[in-house]
C-alpha positions in Angstrom: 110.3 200.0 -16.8 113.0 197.8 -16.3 114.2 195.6 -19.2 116.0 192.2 -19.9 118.7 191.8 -22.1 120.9 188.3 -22.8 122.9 187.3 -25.8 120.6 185.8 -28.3 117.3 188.1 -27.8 118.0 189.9 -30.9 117.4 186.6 -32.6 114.3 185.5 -31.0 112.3 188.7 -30.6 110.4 188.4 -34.0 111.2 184.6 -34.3 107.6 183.2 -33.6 106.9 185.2 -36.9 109.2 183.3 -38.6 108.0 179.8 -37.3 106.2 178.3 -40.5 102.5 177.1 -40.2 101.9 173.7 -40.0 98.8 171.3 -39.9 97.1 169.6 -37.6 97.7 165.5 -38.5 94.6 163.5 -36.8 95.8 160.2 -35.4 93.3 157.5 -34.9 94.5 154.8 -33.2 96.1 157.2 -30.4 92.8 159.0 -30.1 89.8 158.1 -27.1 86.5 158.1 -28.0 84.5 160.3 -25.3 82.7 158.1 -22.6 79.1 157.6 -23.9 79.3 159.0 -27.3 82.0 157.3 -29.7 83.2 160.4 -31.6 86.8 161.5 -31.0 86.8 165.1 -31.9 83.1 165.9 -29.9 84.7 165.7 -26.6 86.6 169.1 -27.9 89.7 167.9 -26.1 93.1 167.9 -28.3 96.4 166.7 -27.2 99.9 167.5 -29.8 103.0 166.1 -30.4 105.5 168.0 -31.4 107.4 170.8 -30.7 105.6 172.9 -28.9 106.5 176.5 -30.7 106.0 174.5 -34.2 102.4 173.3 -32.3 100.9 176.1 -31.3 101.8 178.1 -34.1 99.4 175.1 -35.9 96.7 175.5 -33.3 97.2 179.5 -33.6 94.0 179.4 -36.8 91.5 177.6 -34.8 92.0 179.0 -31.1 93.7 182.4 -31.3 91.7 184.7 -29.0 89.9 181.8 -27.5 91.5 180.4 -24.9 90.2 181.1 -20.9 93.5 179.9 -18.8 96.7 178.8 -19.7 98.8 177.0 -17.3 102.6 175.9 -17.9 105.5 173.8 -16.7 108.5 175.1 -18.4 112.0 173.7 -17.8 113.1 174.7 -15.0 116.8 175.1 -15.9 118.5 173.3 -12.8 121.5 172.7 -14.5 121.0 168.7 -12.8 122.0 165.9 -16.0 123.3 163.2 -13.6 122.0 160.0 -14.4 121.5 156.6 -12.5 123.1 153.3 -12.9 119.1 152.9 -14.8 119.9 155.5 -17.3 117.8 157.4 -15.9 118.3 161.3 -14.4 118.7 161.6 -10.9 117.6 164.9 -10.8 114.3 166.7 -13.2 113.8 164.9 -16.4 111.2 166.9 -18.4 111.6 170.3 -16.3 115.3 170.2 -17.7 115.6 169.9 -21.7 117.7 173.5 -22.3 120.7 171.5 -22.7 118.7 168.7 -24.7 119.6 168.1 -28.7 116.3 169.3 -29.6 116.8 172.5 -27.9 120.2 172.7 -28.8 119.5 172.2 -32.8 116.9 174.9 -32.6 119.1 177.4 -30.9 122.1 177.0 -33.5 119.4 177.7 -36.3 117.5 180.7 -34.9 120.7 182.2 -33.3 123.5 181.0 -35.0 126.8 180.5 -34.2 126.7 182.8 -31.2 124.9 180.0 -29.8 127.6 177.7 -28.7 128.5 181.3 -26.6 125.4 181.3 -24.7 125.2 180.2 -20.5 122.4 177.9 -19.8 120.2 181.0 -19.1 120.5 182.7 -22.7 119.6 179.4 -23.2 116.4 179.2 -21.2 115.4 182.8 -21.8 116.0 182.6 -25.6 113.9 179.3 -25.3 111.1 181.1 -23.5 110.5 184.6 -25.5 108.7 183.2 -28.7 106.8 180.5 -26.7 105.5 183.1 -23.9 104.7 185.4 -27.4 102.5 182.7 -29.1 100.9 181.6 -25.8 99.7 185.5 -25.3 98.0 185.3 -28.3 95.6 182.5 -27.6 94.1 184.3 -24.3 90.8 185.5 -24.3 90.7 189.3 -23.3 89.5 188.5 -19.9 92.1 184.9 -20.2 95.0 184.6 -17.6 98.2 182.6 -17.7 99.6 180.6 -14.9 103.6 179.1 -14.4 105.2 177.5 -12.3 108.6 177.9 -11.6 111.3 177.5 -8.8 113.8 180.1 -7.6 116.2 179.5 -10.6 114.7 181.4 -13.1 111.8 183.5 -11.4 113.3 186.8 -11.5 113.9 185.8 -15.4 110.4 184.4 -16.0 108.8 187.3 -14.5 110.6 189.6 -16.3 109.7 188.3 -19.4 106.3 188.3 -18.6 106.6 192.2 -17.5 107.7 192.9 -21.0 105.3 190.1 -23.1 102.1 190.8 -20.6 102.7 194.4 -19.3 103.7 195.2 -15.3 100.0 196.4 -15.2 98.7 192.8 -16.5 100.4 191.0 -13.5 97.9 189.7 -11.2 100.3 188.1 -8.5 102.5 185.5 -7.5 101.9 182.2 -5.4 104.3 180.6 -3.4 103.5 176.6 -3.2 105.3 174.9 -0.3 105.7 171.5 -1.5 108.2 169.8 0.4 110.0 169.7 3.7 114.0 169.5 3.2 116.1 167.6 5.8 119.0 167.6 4.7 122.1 169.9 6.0 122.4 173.3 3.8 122.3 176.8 4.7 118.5 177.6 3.3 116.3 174.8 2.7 114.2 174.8 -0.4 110.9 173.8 0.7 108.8 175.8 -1.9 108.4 177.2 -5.7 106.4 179.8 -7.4 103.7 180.2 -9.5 103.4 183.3 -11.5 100.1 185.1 -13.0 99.2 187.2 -15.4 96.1 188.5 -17.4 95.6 189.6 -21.1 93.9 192.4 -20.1 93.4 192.5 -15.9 90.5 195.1 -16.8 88.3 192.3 -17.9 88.7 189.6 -15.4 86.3 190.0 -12.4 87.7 191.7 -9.3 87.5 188.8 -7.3 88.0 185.1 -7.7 85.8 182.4 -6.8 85.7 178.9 -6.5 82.5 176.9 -7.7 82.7 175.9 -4.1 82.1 178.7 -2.4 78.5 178.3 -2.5 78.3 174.6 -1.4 80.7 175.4 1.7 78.5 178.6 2.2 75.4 176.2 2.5 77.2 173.3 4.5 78.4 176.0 7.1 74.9 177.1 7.8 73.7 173.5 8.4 76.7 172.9 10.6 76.0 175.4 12.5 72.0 174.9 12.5 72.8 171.5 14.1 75.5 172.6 16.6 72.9 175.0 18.2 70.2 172.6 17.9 71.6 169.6 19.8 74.0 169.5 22.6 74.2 166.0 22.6 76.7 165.0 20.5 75.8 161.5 19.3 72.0 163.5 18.6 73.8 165.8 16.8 76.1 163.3 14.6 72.3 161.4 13.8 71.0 164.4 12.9 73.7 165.5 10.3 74.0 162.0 9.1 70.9 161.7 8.1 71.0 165.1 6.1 74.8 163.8 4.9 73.4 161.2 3.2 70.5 162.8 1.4 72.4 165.6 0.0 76.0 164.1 -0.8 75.3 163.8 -4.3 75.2 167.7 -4.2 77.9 168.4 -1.8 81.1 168.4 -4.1 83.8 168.9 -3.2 82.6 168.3 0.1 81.3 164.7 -0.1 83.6 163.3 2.2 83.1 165.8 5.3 80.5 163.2 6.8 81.7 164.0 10.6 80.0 166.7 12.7 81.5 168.3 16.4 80.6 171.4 18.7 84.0 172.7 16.1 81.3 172.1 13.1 81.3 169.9 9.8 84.7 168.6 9.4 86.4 164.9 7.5 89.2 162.7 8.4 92.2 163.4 5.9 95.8 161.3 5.9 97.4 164.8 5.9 99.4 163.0 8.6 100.8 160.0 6.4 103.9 160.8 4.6 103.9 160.3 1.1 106.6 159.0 -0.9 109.9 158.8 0.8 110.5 157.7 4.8 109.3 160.0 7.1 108.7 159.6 11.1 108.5 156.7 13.2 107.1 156.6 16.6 103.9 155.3 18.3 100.6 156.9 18.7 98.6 155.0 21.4 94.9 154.3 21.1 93.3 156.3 23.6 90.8 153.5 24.2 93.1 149.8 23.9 95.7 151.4 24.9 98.0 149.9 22.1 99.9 151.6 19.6 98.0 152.3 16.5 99.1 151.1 13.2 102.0 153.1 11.6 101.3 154.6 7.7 103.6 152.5 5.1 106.0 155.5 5.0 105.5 156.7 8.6 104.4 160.3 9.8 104.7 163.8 8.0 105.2 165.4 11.5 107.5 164.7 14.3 106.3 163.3 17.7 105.8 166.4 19.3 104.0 168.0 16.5 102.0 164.9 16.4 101.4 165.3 20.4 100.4 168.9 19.8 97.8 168.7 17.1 96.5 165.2 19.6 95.7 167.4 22.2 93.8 170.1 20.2 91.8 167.2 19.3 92.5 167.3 15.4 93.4 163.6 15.3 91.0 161.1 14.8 91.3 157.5 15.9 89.4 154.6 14.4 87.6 151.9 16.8 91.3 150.3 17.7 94.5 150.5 17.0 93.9 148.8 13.5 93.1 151.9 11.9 95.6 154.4 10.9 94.9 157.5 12.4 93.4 160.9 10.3 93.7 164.8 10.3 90.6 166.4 11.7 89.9 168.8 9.0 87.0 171.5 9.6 85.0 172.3 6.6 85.5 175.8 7.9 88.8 175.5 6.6 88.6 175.0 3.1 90.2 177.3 0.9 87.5 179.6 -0.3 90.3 182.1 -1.8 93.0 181.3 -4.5 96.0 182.3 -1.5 99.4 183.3 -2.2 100.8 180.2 0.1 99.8 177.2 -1.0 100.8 174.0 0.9 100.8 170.8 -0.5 103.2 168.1 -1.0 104.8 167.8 -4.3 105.6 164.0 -3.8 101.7 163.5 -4.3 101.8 163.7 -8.0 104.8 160.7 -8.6 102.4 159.0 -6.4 99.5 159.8 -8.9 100.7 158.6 -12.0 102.3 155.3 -10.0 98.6 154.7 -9.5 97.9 155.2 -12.9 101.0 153.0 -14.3 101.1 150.1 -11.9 102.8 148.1 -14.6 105.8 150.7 -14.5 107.5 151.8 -11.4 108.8 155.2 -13.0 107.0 156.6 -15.7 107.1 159.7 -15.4 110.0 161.9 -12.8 108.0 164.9 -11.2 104.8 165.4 -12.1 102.7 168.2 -10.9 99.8 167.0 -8.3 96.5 167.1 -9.9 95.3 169.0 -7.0 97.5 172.1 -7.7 96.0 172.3 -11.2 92.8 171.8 -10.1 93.0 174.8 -7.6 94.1 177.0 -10.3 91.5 176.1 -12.7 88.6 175.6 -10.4 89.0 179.9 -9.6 89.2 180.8 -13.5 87.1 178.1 -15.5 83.9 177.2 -15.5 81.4 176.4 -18.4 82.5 175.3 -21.8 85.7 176.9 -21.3 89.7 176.0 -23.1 92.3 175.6 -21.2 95.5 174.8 -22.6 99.4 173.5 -21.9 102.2 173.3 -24.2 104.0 172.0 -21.8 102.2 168.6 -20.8 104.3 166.1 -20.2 102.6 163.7 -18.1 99.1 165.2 -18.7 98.1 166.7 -15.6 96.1 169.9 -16.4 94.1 167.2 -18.7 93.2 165.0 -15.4 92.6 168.2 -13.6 90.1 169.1 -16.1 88.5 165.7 -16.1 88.3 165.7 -12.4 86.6 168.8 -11.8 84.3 168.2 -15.0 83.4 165.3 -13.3 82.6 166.9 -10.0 80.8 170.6 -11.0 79.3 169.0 -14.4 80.8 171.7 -16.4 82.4 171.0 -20.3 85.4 172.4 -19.6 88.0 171.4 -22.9 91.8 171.1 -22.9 94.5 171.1 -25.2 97.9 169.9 -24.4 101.4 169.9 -26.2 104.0 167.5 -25.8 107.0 167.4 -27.7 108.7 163.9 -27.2 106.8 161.4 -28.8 107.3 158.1 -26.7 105.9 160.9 -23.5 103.3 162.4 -26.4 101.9 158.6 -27.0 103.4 156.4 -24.0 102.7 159.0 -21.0 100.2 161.9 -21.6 97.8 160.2 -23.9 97.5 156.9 -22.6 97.1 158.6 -18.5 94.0 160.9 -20.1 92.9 157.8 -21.7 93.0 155.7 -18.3 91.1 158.4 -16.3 88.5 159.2 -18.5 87.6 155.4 -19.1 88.7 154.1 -16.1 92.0 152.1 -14.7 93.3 149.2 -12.2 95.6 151.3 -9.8 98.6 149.8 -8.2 96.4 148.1 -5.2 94.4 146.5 -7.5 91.5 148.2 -7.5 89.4 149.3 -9.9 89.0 153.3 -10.3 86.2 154.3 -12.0 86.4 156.8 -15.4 85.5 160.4 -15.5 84.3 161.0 -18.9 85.7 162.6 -21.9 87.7 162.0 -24.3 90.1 163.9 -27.1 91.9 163.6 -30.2 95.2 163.1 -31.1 97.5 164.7 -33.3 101.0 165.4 -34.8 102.4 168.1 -37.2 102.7 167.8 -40.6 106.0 167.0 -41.9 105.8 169.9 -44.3 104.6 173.4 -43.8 101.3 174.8 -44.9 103.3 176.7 -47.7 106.0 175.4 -49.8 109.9 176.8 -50.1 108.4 178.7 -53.2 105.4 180.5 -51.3 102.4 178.7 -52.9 100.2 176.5 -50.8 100.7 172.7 -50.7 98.4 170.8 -53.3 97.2 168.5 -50.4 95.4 171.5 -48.1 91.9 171.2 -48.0 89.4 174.0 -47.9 89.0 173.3 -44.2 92.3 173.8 -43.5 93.1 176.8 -45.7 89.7 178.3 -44.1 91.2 178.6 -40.8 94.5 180.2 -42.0 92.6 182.7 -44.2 90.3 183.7 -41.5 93.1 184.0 -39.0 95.1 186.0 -41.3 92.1 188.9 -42.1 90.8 188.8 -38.3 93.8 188.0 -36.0 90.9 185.2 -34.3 90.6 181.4 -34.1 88.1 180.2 -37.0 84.8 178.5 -35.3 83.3 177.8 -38.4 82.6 174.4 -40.3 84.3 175.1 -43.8 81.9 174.1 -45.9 80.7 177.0 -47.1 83.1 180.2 -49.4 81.2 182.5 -47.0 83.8 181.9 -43.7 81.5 184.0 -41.5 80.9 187.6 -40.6 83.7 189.9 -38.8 83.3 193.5 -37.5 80.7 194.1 -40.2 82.6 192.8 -43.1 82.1 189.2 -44.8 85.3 187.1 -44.9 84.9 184.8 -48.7 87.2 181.9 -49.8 87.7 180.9 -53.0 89.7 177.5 -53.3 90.0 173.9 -54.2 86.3 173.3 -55.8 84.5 174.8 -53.0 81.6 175.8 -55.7 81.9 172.1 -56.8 83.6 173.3 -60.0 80.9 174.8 -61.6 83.0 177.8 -62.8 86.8 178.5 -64.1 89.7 176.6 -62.1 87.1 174.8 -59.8 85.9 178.3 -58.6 89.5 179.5 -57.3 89.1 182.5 -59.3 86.7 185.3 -58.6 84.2 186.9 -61.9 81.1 187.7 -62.2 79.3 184.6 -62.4 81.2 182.6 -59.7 80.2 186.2 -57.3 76.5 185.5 -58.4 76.6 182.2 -56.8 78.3 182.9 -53.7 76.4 183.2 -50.2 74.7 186.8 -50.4 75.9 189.3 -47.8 74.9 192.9 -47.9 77.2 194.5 -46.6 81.5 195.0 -47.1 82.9 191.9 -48.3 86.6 190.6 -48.5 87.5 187.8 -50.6 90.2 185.2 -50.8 91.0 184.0 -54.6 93.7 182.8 -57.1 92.7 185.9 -59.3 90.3 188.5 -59.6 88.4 189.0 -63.5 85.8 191.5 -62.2 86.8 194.4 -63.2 85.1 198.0 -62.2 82.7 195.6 -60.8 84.2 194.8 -58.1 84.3 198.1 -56.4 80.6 198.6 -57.2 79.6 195.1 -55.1 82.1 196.5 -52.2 84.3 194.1 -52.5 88.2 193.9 -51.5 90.2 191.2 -53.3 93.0 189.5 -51.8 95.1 187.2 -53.9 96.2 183.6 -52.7 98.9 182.8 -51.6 100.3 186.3 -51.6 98.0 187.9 -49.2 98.0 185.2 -46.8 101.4 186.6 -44.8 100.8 186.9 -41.2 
């Protein structure tokens, strides 16, 4: 197989190894209750700041193994650090940190001087390896990753991810079209990528599909019950109207195809209206005043004979008069039933999200991802009670998209999210999750509605988990070391509570934990040390046991019970 080599991969190889644990700082007043229940951490949703190799080597105890889909937004590596008479970039702002002081200060300590050799892409690429490493780690055997990425660095990214995943781990590529380029250039660069890849492609299911499929299945067949069963068409619009309205509630993602033709179920979508920039100005004439209709604020996606075209296939729909702006006649038919390789959708629809969300702010946030793009990804490869998480999440997208189709399927979906700038962590990410979950004022005034949930915010400890000299901090509770412990013996995330020295049961074997008064100091150094009477009044196991302790005074005993001892800190290497 085809390998990649740049200066600097020597260095980084093995470096996630080297990252030091950290823990997981709770921080209150950042923090959103979940709607309806009023305790921050039950929602199961976390969102991290701090650097995101640093974070999920924190979040690596508790959720190793457990995660369903991760989805990233990497830097892109564009190269663009032009900025306005606003201080602000005119190009990417978060997709574009390789040349940033963070970056930069972590390079020259990983890699050393050869650092200040390296071109922007030993930059990106020795910025990627340990961060695609970690991320592999927290998939689920039958987990998949997803990342977008433009035309820059896809041969790189996918490369990496031959070598990290495995070629035979690759599940495909998708091409999103998400813009229309006007300007003169020889190629215009109308799309990027999204690349995808399982743990292990034997256990995902052989096909993919969307929690949809079944209502569009179901609204087909009553479409096309009615279209045989009146010719009429106004009978026919009665008919379904009245069956619209009785089952809308059940009809997600679907609730808004409320129209009915001799073409079948369809809605009215301003997949016409251009969003964001200018776009093009002419006039439609109502085909009943006879005036011209009411332009969009930004004019027309298409051009005039495009707009003529789709016209007279009947796909536009005019309102009563020229008041109304027109609509896209989209068939219900049409709906994406399959996660395709070409997806179209404008990217300008995200900026327009978060403006929404931030009326009070006319840039928060440069190039955010559209909800809907997440939402397509997730709503192929989640379901249930699963975790989903980013270490890349800037403006908090994939936690909206989680929201939004919790919201819609009723599922419990949970997301964690890693940011690394703090003013984004706190300004940005968490206070957009917090607006959509409890509900928000958008830039027109009105009021948008919550969706539920909540999560818990965090930041990294200042100081690792272990000190300079090896030994574990005096302030880690039994919690915390529990997770750690049971990561280190089982190479798992820790589900347990840590309240009890018996951690739980793995492949037949009990994991034990002896440390800071767990046995409510009832025995020698507050129970950290294992003998014969602290063993007596540990939780009974039958079978193999493994235990974590400052020191082991059993003796021949030991062997007899079945027990294996491992020494804190010294055995807790990983």
């Amino acid at each position: 197989m085809p390998t990649l080599n740049w200066i600097g991969k020597e260095a980084v190889v093995k470096h996630h190894k080297e990252v030091p644990f950290r823990l997981l700082e709770p921080v209150s007043e950042l923090s959103c209750d979940k709607v309806g229940a009023g305790d921050k951490a039950s929602s199961g949703n976390l969102i991290v700041q701090g650097d995101n190799l640093h974070a999920l080597k924190a979040l690596l105890p508790r959720y190793a193994g457990q995660v369903k889909c991760i989805y990233i937004d990497p830097p892109y590596n564009t190269g663009q650090d032009d900025r306005g008479a606003d201080g602000l970039r005119t190009g990417w702002i978060y997709n574009d940190r390789v040349e940033s002081p963070e970056i930069r200060e972590w390079l020259g300590k990983v890699v050393g001087i050869e650092a200040e050799d390296l071109c922007r892409h030993d930059k990106w690429l020795c910025m990627m390896y340990p961060r695609l490493r970690l991320l592999k780690d927290f998939l689920r055997d039958d987990g998949v990753i997803f990342a977008s990425i433009d035309d820059i660095e896809v041969a790189s990214l996918r490369m990496l991810f031959d070598e990290i995943f495995g070629v035979t781990n690759r599940i495909g590529v998708i091409v999103w079209k998400n813009a229309t380029d006007n300007n003169p250039t020889q190629i215009a660069s109308e799309h990027e990528y999204v690349l995808c890849y399982a743990k292990d492609k034997r256990k995902i299911a052989s096909e993919w599909k969307a929690s949809s499929l079944e209502v569009k299945t179901r609204l087909l067949e009553v479409g096309e019950k009615f279209v045989k069963q009146h010719l009429d068409q106004a009978k026919r619009q009665a008919a379904y109207t009245k069956w619209y309205r009785e089952n809308k509630p059940q009809l997600w993602p679907f609730e808004d195809y409320k129209f009915i033709d001799s073409g079948g179920v369809y809605t009215g979508m301003r997949s016409v209206h251009n969003p964001g920039k200018e776009g093009y100005r002419y006039d439609i004439i109502h085909p009943v005043t006879k005036r011209p209709c009411q332009q969009p604020l930004m004019g027309y996606r298409f051009p005039e004979e495009s707009m003529q075209r789709l016209i007279q296939e009947g796909r536009i729909i005019f309102g009563e008069d020229e008041t109304k702006l027109v609509e896209l006649k989209v068939y219900a038919k049409d709906y994406r039933a399959k996660l395709s390789s070409l997806f179209e959708l404008d990217g300008r629809i995200g900026t327009n999200e978060i403006k929404a969300i931030f009326p009070e702010d006319k840039r928060p946030f440069d190039f955010p991802k559209p909800t809907e793009l997440i939402e397509e990804l997730l709503s192929f490869t989640t379901g249930a009670n699963d975790l989903i998480l980013d270490s890349f999440g800037g403006s908090g997208t994939t936690a909206n998209a989680v929201l939004k189709l919790n919201h819609a399927d009723g599922q419990n979906r949970r997301f964690i999210l890693v940011e690394m700038k703090d003013a984004i962590a706190s300004g940005v990410t968490a206070q957009r999750v917090q607006r959509v979950a409890s509900g928000y004022t958008n830039s027109k005034g009105e009021k948008v509605p919550g969706l539920g949930g909540g999560f818990q915010f965090c930041r990294l400890s200042a100081e690792p988990l272990f000190t300079a000299e090896g030994q574990i901090r005096a302030d880690v509770t039994f919690a915390q070391l529990a997770e750690f412990v049971w990561f280190a013996e089982t190479g798992s995330g820790y589900t347990g509570q840590g309240d009890s020295p018996l951690l739980g049961v793995h492949e037949g074997r009990g994991i034990y934990l002896l440390y800071n008064g767990i046995l409510k100091d009832k025995s020698i150094a507050g129970g950290n040390v294992l003998t014969g009477p602290v063993f007596d009044v540990l939780p009974k196991f039958a079978g193999p046991k493994v235990i974590y302790a400052a020191a082991n005074r059993m003796g021949g005993r030991a062997a007899r019970e079945g027990i294996t001892f491992k020494q804190t800190p010294y055995a807790l290497e990983v």
